[in-house]
N, C-alpha and C positions, 0 to 999 in steps of 0.2 A: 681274888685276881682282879687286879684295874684292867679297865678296858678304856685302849684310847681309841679317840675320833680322830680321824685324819681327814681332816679340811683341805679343799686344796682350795687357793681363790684365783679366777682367770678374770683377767680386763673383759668387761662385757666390750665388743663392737658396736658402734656406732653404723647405721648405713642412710645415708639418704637417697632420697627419690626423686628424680630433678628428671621433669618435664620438656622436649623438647619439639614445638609444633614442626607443620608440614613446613608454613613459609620460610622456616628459619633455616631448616635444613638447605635450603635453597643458596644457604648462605655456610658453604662447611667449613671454611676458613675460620670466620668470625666466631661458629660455634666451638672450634676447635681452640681457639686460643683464648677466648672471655669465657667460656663455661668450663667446657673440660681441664682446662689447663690450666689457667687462672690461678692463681696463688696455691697451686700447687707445686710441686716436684715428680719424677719420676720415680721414686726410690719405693720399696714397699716396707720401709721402717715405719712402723706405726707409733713409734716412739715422739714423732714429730706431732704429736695431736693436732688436727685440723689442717695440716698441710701435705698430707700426702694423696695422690692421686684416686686411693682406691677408697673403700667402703663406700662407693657411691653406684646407685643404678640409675640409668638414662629410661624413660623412657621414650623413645626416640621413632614421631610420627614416617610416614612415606616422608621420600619426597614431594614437593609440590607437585597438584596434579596426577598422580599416578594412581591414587586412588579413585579418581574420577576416569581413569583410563583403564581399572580393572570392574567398574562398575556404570557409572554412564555420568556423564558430566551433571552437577546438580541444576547449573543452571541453562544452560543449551540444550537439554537432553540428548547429546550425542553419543551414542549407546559406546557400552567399552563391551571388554571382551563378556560378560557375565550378560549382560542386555543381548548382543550378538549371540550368544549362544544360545538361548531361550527364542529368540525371534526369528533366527534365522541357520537354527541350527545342520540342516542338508546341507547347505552350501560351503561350510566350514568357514565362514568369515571370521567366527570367532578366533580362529587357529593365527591368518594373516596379524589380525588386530594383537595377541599376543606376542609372536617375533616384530613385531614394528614398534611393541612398550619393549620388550629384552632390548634390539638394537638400543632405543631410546634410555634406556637405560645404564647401556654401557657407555652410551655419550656425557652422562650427568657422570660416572666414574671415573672417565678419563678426564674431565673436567676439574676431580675434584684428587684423583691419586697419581702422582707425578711420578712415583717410582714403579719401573716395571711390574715388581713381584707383588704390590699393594694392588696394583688395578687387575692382574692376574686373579690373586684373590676375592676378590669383590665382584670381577666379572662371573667367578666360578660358583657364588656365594647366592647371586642373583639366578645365574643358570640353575641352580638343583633347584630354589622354590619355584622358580618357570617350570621347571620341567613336570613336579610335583602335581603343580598345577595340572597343566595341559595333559598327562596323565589320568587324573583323578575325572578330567570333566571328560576323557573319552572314555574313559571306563564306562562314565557314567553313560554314556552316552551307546556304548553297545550296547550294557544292562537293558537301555530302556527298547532297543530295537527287539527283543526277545517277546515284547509285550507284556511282561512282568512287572515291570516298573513303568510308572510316568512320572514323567519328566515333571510336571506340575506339581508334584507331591514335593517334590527335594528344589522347590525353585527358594524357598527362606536357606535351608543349608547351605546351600551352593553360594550365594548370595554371601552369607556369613564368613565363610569359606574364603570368599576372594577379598572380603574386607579384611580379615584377621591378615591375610597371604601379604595386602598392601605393607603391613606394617612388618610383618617377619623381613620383606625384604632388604628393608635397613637395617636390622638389628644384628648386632656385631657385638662382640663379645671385646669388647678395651682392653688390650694389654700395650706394653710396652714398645712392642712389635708393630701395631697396628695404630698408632699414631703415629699423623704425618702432619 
């Protein structure tokens, strides 16, 4: 009895990895139409090799500043919300200082999304990791009134925590939909 092999052959995908700092994003226009869009199309025919939109991932920093406003300015030391909340945590300063980055942050959206339903989204996108946030540190923060935890111990995770948080809040998932 022969026995056949059934080969199948699939196009390996290409994906690249394309870098996008804090300052640039400062600039989303510019990134929007020389990076992302840029001698591509919208189409998701892969047939088009090298010119279609996708197999591509962004890695795509805060915007400017914001990560200095979730941690503490590098060069001012003017505490953000992670410094305020270890320094001064009774008085809940750290809590104002977070709704003053969210507002500030839906001002850099409506800056940058003209269309109602795009800045709806991005505002809403921005709100769940704020909220995540400011959750997570009051948790944290009754935990430690129980006397079982200190605050001192989790001051590197927390820290970690709102730096990774900077960059989650740009990261957006490109489809066809969500360029503007």
């Amino acid at each position: 009895m022969d026995k056949y092999i059934n080969i199948k052959t699939e196009k390996i995908m290409m994906h690249t990895i394309e870098k996008i700092g804090a300052s640039s994003m400062s600039d989303y226009v510019s990134i929007r139409d020389n990076i992302i869009l840029k001698n591509h199309n919208l189409s998701s025919d892969t047939s088009q090799e090298g010119k279609t939109l996708y197999q591509r991932v962004f890695d795509v920093s805060a915007y400017g500043g914001i990560t200095d406003k979730l941690l503490e300015h590098k060069k001012s030391g003017q505490p953000g919300v992670f410094a305020l909340f270890f320094n001064s945590i009774e008085d809940k300063s750290w809590l104002k200082a977070l709704e003053k980055l969210r507002q500030e942050m839906h001002e850099i959206n409506k800056s940058l999304f003209g269309q109602e339903q795009l800045l709806s989204e991005a505002n809403q996108f921005i709100d769940e990791r704020l909220d995540d946030t400011k959750n997570s540190l009051d948790h944290l923060y009754h935990l430690c009134l129980h006397g079982h935890f200190a605050l001192e111990t989790h001051i590197e995770t927390v820290r970690e925590m709102l730096s990774s948080t900077s960059y989650h809040l740009c990261g957006k998932k490109i489809t066809e939909d969500t360029i503007v």
